[in-house]
C-alpha positions as CSV (number, residue, x, y, z in Angstrom):
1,X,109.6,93.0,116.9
2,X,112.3,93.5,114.0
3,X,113.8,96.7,112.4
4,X,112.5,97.3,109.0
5,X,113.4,99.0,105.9
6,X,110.4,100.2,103.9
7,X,111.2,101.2,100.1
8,X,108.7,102.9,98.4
9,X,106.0,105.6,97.1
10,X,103.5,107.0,99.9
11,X,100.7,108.2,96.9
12,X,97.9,110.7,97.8
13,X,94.9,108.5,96.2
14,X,91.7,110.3,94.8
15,X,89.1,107.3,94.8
16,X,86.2,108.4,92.9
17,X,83.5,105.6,93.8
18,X,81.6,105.2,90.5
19,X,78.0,104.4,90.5
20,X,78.1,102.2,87.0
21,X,80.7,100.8,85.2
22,X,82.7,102.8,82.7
23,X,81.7,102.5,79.4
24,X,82.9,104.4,76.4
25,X,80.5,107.1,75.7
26,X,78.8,107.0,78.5
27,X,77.9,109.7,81.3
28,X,78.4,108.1,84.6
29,X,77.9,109.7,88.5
30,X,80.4,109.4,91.3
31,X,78.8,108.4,94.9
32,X,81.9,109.9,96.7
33,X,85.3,111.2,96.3
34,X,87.6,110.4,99.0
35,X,91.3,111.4,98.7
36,X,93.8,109.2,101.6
37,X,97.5,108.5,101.7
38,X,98.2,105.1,99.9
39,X,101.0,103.5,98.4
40,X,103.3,100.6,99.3
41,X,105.7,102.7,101.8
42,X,102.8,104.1,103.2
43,X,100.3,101.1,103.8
44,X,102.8,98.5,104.3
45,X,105.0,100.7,106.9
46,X,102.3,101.6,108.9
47,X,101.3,98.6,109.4
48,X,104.6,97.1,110.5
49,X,104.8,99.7,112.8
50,X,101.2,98.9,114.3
51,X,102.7,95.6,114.6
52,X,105.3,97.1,117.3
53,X,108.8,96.4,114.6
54,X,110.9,99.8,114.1
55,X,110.7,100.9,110.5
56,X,112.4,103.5,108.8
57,X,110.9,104.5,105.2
58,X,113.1,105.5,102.0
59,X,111.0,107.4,99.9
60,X,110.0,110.9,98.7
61,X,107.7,113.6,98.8
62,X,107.2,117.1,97.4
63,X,107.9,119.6,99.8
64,X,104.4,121.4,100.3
65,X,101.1,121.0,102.0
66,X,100.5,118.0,100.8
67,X,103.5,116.0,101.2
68,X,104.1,118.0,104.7
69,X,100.8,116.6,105.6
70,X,102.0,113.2,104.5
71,X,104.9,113.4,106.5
72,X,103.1,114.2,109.6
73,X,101.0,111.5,109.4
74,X,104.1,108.8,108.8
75,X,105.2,110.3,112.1
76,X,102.2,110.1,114.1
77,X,102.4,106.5,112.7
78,X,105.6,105.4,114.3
79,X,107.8,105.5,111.2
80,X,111.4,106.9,111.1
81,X,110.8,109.6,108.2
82,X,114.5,110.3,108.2
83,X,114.8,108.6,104.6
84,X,112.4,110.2,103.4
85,X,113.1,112.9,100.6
86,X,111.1,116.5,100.2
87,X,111.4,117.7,96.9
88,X,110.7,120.4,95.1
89,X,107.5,120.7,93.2
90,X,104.0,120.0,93.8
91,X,102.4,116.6,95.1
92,X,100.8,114.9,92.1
93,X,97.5,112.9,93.1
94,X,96.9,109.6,91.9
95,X,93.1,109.0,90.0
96,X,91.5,106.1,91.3
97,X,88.0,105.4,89.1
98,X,86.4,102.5,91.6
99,X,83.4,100.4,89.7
100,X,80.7,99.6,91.9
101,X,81.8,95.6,91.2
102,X,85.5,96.8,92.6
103,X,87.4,96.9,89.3
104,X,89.2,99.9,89.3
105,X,91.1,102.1,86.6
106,X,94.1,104.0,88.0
107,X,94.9,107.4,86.3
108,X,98.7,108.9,86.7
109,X,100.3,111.4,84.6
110,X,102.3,110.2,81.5
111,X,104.5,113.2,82.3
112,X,105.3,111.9,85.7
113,X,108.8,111.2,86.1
114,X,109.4,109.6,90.0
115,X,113.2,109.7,91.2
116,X,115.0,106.8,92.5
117,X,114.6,105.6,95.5
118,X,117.9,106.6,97.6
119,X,119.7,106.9,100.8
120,X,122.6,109.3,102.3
121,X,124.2,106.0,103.1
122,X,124.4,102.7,103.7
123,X,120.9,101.3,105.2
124,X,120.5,97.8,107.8
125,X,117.9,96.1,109.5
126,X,116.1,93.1,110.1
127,X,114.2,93.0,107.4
128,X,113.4,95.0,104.4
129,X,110.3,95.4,102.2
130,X,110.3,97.3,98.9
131,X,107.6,98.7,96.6
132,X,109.9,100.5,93.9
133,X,111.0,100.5,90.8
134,X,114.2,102.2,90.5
135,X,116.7,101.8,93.3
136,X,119.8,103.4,94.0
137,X,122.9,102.4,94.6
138,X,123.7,102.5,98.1
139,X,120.0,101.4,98.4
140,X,120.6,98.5,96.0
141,X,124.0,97.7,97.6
142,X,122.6,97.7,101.3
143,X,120.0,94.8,100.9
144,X,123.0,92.6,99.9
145,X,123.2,92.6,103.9
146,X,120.0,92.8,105.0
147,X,118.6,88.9,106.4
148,X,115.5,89.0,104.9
149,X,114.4,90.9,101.7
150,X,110.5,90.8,100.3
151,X,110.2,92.5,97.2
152,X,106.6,93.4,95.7
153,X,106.2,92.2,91.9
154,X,107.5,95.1,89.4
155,X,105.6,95.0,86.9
156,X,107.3,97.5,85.0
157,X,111.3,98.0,84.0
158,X,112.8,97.9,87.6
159,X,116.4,97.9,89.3
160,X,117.6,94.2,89.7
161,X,117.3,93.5,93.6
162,X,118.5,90.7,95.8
163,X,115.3,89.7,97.2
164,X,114.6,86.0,99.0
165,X,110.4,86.7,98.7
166,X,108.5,88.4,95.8
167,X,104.8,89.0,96.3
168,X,102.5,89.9,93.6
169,X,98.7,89.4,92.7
170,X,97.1,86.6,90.2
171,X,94.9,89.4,88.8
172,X,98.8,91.0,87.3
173,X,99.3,87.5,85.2
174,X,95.9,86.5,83.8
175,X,96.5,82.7,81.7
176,X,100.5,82.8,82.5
177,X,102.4,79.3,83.4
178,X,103.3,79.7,87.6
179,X,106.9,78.8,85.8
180,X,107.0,81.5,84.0
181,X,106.0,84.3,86.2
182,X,108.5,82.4,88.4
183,X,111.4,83.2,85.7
184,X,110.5,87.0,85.5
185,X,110.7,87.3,89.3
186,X,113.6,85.6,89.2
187,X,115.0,87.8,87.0
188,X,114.5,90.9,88.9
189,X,114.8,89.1,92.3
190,X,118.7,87.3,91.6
191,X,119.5,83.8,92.9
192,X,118.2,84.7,96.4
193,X,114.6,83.8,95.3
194,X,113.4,81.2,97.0
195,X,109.3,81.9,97.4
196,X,107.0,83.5,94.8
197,X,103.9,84.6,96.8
198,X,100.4,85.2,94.3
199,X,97.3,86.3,96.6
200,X,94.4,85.9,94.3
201,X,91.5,87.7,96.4
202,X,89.1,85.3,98.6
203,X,91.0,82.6,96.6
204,X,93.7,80.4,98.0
205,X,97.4,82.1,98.5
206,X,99.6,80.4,96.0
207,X,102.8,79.6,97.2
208,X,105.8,78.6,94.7
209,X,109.3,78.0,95.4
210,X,110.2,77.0,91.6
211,X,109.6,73.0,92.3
212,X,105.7,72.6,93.1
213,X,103.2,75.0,94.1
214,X,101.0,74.8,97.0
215,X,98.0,77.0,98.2
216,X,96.8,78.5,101.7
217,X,93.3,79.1,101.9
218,X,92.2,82.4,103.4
219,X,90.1,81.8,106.8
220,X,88.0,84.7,106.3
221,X,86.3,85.3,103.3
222,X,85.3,89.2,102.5
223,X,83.0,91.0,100.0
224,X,83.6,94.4,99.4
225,X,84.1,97.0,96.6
226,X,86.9,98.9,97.8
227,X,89.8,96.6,97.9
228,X,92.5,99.4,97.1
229,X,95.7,98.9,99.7
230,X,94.6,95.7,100.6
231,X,98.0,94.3,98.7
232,X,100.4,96.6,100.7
233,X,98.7,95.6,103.7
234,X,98.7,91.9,103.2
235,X,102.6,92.4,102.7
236,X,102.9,94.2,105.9
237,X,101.5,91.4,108.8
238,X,103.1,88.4,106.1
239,X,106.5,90.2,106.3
240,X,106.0,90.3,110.4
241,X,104.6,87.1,110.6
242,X,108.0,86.4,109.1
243,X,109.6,88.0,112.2
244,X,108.3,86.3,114.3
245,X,109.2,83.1,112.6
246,X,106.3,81.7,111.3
247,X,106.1,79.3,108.6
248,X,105.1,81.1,105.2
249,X,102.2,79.0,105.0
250,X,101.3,80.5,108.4
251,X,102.4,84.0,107.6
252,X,100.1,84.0,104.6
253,X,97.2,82.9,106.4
254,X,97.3,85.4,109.0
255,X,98.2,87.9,106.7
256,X,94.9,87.3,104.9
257,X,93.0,87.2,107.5
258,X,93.7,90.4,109.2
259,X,93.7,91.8,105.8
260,X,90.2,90.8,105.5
261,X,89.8,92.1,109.1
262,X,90.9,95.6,107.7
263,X,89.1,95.3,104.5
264,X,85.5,94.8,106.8
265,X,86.8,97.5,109.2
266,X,87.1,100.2,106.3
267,X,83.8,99.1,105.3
268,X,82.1,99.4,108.3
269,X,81.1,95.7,108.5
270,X,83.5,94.7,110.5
């Protein structure tokens, strides 16, 4: 379908499914502690490359079990793992505290320093999706001449990058004005901006291109408690709906409804 360049972290997960809310003070049980590969690079690129596009993922991993593990299963995906970094070190997991009503508390290190996100050269494509903070460079430099960039929202400090589409979540700016969160993507994104894309669960898709908004409502409407990765892969089939040259209100709609698809399948109430 398209070559793709996928830009970010592929995250070893530890979901512990809680069976009460937290509550300071209190003693609560866990149902089940699953640990998976998540993360932007890892969700979103393997789903572009279920799609049938070629994707090669920038990104890093520590160079033991774990991350060797990792890397193994990015190749049995279908991904070019030639960008992908092994460092020394261990692999750090990510905490994931999962409420029975889906709200979920993410736990990382405070020590945790993650390097930038780099290349060995110049990097092309089609297309090219990033989940990252900090950029390098050559990394930085290449998506100057890359078509089509879609950036996730950074919600923290981040490298300025010339992206046309920024997607983010409603949930990430509760009581903001749309024009306002359309300034701070703006401000990391540069004057290619031209869509801000804000899934808000079963809600409608907001769609803003700075003017007026407008809102695709999903087609399928799903319940469940485990929502984690359901961004990343929502980012995946809009970015190849994109590909194949679908409108974004299109793009978005099939987007959320194979999302929803994937959400029931993981579930097992699909």
């Amino acid at each position: 379908m398209g070559k793709v360049v996928v830009i970010g972290h592929v995250n070893h997960d530890r979901v512990w499914s809680l069976t009460a809310p937290l509550a300071s003070g209190a003693r609560i049980t866990y149902s089940s502690r699953t640990v998976r590969l998540g993360g932007g690079g890892f969700r979103t690129g393997i789903e572009l490359a279920r799609l049938g596009n070629d994707v090669r993922l920038i990104s890093n991993l520590a160079d033991d079990d774990h991350g060797r593990a990792a890397l193994a299963a990015l190749m049995a995906g279908g991904i070019d793992v030639g960008g992908v970094g092994m460092l020394d070190g261990e692999t750090r997991f990510t905490d994931i505290l999962l409420e029975p009503n889906g709200e979920r508390t993410i736990l990382n290190s405070g020590e945790q320093i993650k390097p930038r996100f780099s290349a060995q050269g110049p990097v092309s494509g089609d297309a090219a999706y990033l989940n990252a903070l900090m950029l390098g460079d050559e990394v930085a430099d290449s998506l100057e001449t890359i078509p089509l960039v879609v950036s996730q929202f950074p919600l923290r400090s981040a490298s300025p990058r010339p992206a046309d589409i920024v997607i983010g979540s409603h949930a990430d700016f509760p009581g903001q004005d749309i024009h306002r969160v359309w300034d701070r993507a703006a401000a990391v994104a540069g004057p290619r901006l031209t869509t801000l894309v804000l899934t808000d669960g079963v809600r409608p898709i907001l769609l803003y291109d700075g003017g007026k908004p407008r809102h695709v409502r999903p087609l399928k409407q799903v319940c469940v408690p485990d929502t984690i990765g359901a961004g990343d892969c929502f980012a995946g089939i809009f970015l190849h709906g994109l590909l194949r040259r679908l409108s974004l209100d299109d793009a978005a709609e099939q987007a959320s409804l194979r999302t929803a698809e994937w959400l029931c399948e993981r579930a097992g109430t699909a």
